[in-house]
ROPA-319438 format. One record per residue (C-alpha): x, y, z. Coordinates in steps of 0.1 Angstrom, whole numbers, plus 5000, padded with zeros to 4 digits. Last residue first. Example, Ala and Ser with C-alpha at 12.3 -4.5 7.8 and 13.67 -1.06 7.14 Angstrom:
REM ROPA-319438
513749895071;512349555078;
//
This chain:
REM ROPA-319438
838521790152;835721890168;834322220191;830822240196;828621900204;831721770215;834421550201;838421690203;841421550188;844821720195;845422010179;845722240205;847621990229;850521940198;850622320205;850522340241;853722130240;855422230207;855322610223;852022860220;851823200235;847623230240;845823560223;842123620224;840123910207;836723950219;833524030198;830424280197;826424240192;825124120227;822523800220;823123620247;826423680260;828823470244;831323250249;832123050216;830923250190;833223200162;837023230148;839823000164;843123000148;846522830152;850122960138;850223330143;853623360143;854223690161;856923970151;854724290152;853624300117;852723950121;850124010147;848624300126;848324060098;846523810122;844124090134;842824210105;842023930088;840623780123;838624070122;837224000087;836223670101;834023780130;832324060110;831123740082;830623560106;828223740121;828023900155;824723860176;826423580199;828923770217;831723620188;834923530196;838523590178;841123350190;844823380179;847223090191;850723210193;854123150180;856623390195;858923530167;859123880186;859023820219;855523800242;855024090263;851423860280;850224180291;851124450268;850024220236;846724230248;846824570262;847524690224;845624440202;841924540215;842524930207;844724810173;841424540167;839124850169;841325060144;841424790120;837424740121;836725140115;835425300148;832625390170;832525690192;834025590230;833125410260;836225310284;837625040301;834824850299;831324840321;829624450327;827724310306;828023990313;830323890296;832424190302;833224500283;836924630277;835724920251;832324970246;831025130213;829225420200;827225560174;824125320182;824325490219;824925260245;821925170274;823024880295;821724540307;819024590278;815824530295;813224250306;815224170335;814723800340;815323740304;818723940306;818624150280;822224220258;823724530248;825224710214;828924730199;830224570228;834424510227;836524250243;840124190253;841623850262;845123740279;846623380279;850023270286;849223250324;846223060318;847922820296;850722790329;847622750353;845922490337;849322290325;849922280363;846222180371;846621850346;850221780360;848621800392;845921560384;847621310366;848221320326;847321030310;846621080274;842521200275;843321400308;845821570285;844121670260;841521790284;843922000298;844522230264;840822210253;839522350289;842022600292;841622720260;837622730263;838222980296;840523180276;837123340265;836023510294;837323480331;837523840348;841024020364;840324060397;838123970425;837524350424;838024650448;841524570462;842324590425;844024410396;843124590360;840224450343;840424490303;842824210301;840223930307;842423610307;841223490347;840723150344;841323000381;842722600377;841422370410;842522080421;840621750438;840621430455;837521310471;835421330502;833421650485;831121960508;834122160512;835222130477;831122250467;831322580490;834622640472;833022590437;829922800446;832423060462;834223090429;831323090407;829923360425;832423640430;833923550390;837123440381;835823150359;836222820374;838022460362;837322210382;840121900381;838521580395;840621290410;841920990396;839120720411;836820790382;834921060393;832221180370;829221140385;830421280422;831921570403;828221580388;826421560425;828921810439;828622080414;824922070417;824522090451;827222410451;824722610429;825722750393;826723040392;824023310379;824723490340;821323290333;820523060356;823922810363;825122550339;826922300355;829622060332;830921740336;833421550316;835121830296;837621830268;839421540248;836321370245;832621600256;831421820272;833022140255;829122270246;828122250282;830522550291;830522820267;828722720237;826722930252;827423230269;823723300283;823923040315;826323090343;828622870352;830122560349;833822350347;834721980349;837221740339;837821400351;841421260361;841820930346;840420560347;837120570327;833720640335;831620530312;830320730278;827120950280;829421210286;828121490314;825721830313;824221930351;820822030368;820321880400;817821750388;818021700355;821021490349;821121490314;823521280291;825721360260;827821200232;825620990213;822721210222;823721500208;820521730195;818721530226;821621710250;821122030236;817422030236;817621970280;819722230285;817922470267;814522330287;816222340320;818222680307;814122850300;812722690326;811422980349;811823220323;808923060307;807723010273;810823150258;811923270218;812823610224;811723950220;812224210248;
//
C-alpha cells in the first residue's frame, strides 16, 4: 500500500480538517465530534444534512455549502458515521424549520441515522437514496445501494431549502428525484482500505467488474474487459430498464469518476453515452462529468441517469457554492 498517511488513526480528522482551511469562507470544523457545516449563520429554513463513510470524497462534505448541504458527517473510511455526531451537527444546524437528513441505503448509515432521530427533540424527515441499479431487491439485502444519485438529491433539495420550501415539500421532492434516478457502475481495478492494507478485491488486469459498489462491494457479474462503447451499452441497458423513461424524455446524464479515472476516460464516456441516449429518444439536456463519489483511489466510473421536467430542471441549475460543486 502506498499512500500519503501519517496515521490511520487520523487520517479523515486531518483530511477533514485540510478541507475546511482550503475553504474557509464557506466552511467550519467541528472537531470533536467530528462534522463539516457553513461558516455562515443560521438562517430561517429547513437545514440540510447527509454523512457517511469517508473514501468517496467529494461525496458528502464537499456539497456543504449554499444551495446544497448544511451539515455533513463523515464516518472512518467506508464506516457510518456515529449517531453522537449526527446529533450534535443537526443540533448546529437547526434553524427552527426542521432538518431534512438525507442517508445512503446502507446497513450502517441507516441505523446511525435512526439511532440519532431517537436521540433529537426536534422536527425532522428523512429522504433514502437508493439509485444503484446493479442491486436487485432481496430479502437478503437492505436493497438497492446509495451511490452517486446521492449528490442529485442533495443539489435538487437544497435548491429548494435555499427558496423556501418547507420540510415536507423538501422530503417529497427527495423522494420523487430519487425515484427518477437509477445508477450503474463499473471497476476496472480495486481500491485499499487503509485499515486493511490490501486491495478490497483481487481482479485480473484483463478484466472488469460489472455492477460494483462503492465500496467495493461484488457486481453483477465479472467479465473480460471491453471497448468504451460496449461498456456504456452494459451500463446503459439496466439503467434505462429501470427508470423506462419515454422516448423524448429530457434527462440529466451524470458520468462519475472512482477517483483513479481521468478525465480524459471520464469525458470520452460521456461522448459515448449521450449519443447513445439520443439514439434511443432521450434529450440529454444537463451534464455532470467528474469524480464526485468515489472510492479511494478504485480505477472505474458510474453512469447516472435522472428524468428531468421544468421543475427539477430549473432546481439543477440553480446556483450552488461549495468547495466542489458551483455555479
Amino acid at each position: 500500500m502506498k499512500k500519503f498517511i501519517n496515521s490511520i488513526d487520523d487520517l479523515v480528522q486531518d483530511s477533514v480538517a485540510g478541507l475546511v482551511m482550503a475553504h474557509e469562507d464557506l466552511l467550519a470544523l467541528n472537531e470533536t465530534p467530528l462534522f463539516v457545516c457553513r461558516r455562515t449563520p443560521k438562517q430561517a429554513r429547513v437545514a440540510l444534512m447527509s454523512g457517511g463513510g469517508s473514501g468517496h470524497e467529494p461525496l458528502h462534505t464537499g456539497y456543504v455549502g449554499f444551495g446544497m448541504l448544511d451539515a455533513a458527517c463523515p464516518g472512518q473510511v467506508f464506516t457510518a458515521p456515529t449517531p453522537d455526531q449526527i446529533v450534535a451537527a443537526a443540533q448546529r444546524v437547526e434553524a427552527g424549520q426542521g432538518v431534512l437528513m438525507i442517508v445512503k441505503n446502507y446497513g450502517g448509515d441507516c441505523t446511525s441515522f435512526e439511532v440519532a432521530r431517537d436521540m433529537l427533540e426536534m422536527e425532522f424527515a428523512t429522504v433514502l437514496v437508493n439509485d444503484d441499479v446493479a442491486v436487485e431487491q432481496s430479502t437478503h439485502t437492505t436493497g438497492r445501494r446509495g451511490v452517486a444519485g446521492a449528490l442529485i438529491v442533495e443539489k435538487m433539495i437544497g435548491a429548494a431549502a435555499e427558496a423556501g420550501a418547507n420540510l415536507y415539500e423538501c422530503k417529497a421532492l427527495g423522494v420523487r428525484v430519487n425515484a427518477n434516478t437509477a445508477s450503474m457502475g463499473v471497476a476496472l481495478t480495486s481500491c485499499t482500505v487503509p485499515e486493511a492494507d490490501a486491495p478490497t478485491f483481487d481482479i485480473d488486469p484483463c478484466e472488469m467488474e460489472v455492477g460494483v459498489g462503492i465500496h467495493g462491494e461484488p457486481g453483477r457479474y465479472r467479465r473480460s474487459l471491453m471497448p468504451a462503447d460496449d461498456i456504456v451499452a452494459l451500463l446503459l441497458e439496466p439503467i434505462l430498464k429501470d427508470l423506462a423513461l419515454a422516448a423524448g424524455r429530457s434527462v440529466l446524464l451524470h458520468v462519475n469518476g472512482f477517483g483513479g479515472t481521468p478525465l480524459i476516460e471520464l469525458h470520452l464516456l460521456n461522448r459515448i453515452a449521450t449519443q447513445r441516449l439520443r439514439a434511443e429518444g432521450m434529450q440529454v439536456k444537463r451534464w455532470l462529468v467528474g469524480n464526485h463519489t468515489t472510492s479511494l483511489e478504485m480505477a472505474g466510473a458510474s453512469l447516472t441517469l435522472t428524468a428531468l421536467d421544468d421543475e427539477l430542471t430549473a432546481l439543477w441549475d440553480a446556483p450552488v457554492t461549495t468547495p466542489s460543486l458551483r455555479w
